[in-house]
C-alpha positions in Angstrom: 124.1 -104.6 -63.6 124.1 -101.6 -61.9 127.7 -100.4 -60.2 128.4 -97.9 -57.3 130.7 -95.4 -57.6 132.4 -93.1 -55.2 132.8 -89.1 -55.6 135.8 -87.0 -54.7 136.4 -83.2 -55.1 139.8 -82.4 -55.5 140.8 -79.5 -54.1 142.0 -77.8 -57.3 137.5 -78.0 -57.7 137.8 -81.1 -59.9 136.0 -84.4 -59.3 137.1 -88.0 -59.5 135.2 -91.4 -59.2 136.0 -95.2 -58.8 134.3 -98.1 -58.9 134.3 -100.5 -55.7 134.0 -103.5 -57.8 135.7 -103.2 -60.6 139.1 -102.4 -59.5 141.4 -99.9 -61.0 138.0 -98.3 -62.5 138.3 -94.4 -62.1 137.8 -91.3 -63.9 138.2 -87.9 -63.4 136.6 -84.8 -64.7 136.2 -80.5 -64.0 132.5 -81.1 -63.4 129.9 -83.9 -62.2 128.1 -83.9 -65.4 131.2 -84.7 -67.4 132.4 -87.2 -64.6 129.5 -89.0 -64.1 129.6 -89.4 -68.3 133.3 -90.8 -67.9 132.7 -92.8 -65.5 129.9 -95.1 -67.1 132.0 -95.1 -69.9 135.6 -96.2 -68.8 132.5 -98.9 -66.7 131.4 -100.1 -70.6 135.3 -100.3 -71.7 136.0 -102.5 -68.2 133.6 -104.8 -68.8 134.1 -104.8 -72.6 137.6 -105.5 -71.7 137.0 -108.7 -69.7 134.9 -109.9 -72.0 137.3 -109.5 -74.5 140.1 -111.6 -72.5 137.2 -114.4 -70.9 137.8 -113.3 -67.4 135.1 -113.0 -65.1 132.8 -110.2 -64.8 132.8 -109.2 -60.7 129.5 -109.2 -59.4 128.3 -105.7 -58.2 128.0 -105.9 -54.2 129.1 -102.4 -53.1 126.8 -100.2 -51.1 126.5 -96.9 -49.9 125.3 -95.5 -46.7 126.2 -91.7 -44.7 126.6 -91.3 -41.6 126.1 -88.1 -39.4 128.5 -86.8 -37.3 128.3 -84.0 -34.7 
């Protein structure tokens, strides 16, 4: 399954990220490469996590879009 996540920059120039569908899934790191790392892992530990204690994997359903403003 393949999960969105959402980017922020913080203003101190460090970057967080959360999953839509797994809640409570976030991470945070000083630089996209490292945060897009942490954030498929703490994804594997989530999952491994449910599985652990039978509950229900959630379906991944998010999407993304932009929009332009003038």
């Amino acid at each position: 399954m393949k999960y969105v996540y959402v980017i922020e920059q913080a203003t101190d120039g460090s970057y967080s990220a959360y999953v839509p569908d797994l809640p409570g899934c976030t991470s945070c790191a000083d630089s996209l490469d490292d945060l897009k790392v942490s954030i498929a892992q703490a994804v594997e530990v989530y999952i491994e996590s449910l599985r652990e204690h039978n509950e229900p994997i959630p379906a991944a359903g998010s999407m993304v879009g932009t929009v332009e403003a003038a």
